[in-house]
C-alpha positions in Angstrom: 0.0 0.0 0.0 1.1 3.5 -0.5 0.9 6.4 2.4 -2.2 8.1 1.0 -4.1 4.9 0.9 -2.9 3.7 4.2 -3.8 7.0 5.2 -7.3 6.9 3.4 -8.0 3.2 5.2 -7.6 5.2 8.6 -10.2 7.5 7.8 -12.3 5.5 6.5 -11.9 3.2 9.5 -12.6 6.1 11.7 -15.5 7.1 10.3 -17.1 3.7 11.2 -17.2 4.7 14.6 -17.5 8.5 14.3 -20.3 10.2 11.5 -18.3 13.7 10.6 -20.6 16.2 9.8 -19.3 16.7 5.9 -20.9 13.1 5.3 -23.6 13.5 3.1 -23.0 17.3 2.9 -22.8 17.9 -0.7 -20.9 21.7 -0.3 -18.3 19.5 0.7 -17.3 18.2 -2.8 -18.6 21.0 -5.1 -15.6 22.9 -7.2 -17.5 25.8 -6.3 -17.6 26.5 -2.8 -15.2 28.2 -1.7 -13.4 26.1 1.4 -13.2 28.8 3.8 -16.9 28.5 4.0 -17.0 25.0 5.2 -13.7 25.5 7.2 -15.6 26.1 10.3 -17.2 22.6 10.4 -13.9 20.5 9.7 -12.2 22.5 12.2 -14.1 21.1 15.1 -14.1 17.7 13.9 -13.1 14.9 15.5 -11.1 13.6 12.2 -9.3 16.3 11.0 -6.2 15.1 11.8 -6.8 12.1 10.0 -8.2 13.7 6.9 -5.6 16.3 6.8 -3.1 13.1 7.0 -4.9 11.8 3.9 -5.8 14.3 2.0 -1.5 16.5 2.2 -0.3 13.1 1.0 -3.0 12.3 -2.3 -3.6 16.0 -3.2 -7.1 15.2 -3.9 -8.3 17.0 -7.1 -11.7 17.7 -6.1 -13.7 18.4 -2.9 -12.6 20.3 0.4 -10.5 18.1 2.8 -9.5 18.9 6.2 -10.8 22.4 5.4 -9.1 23.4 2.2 -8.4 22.3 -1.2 -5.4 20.2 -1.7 -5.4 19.8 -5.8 -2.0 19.3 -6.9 0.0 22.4 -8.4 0.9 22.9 -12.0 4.8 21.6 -10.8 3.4 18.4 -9.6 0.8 17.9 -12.8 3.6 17.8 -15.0 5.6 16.0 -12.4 3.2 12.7 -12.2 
């Protein structure tokens, strides 16, 4: 396994025991909300630390993680 997805099976695994409140909160994966409007909510979460963990080392192209966007920079693009 890779760190991201040994990262993303620990959040996962969390969330079996604790139901964050961006579950089935669809602002939370729309391109056009701006993160610093959900920010709020991940930043009394339980699981931020886990989804931060996650999402700094898969740079996930879409949605807001942790409380930010974490899509890859033009360097990494053309880096992959």
């Amino acid at each position: 396994m890779t760190i991201a997805a040994d990262a993303y099976t620990a959040l996962q695994d969390a969330m079996t025991r604790t139901d964050p409140e961006c579950r089935d909160d669809g602002r939370f994966i729309l391109d056009d909300q701006p993160a610093d409007t959900l920010a709020y909510i991940c930043e009394r979460c339980p699981l931020i630390d886990l989804c931060r963990a996650y999402a700094a080392t898969e740079r996930p192209s879409g949605g807001v993680w942790a409380g930010r966007r974490w899509a890859k920079t033009l360097k990494e693009k053309h880096n992959d």
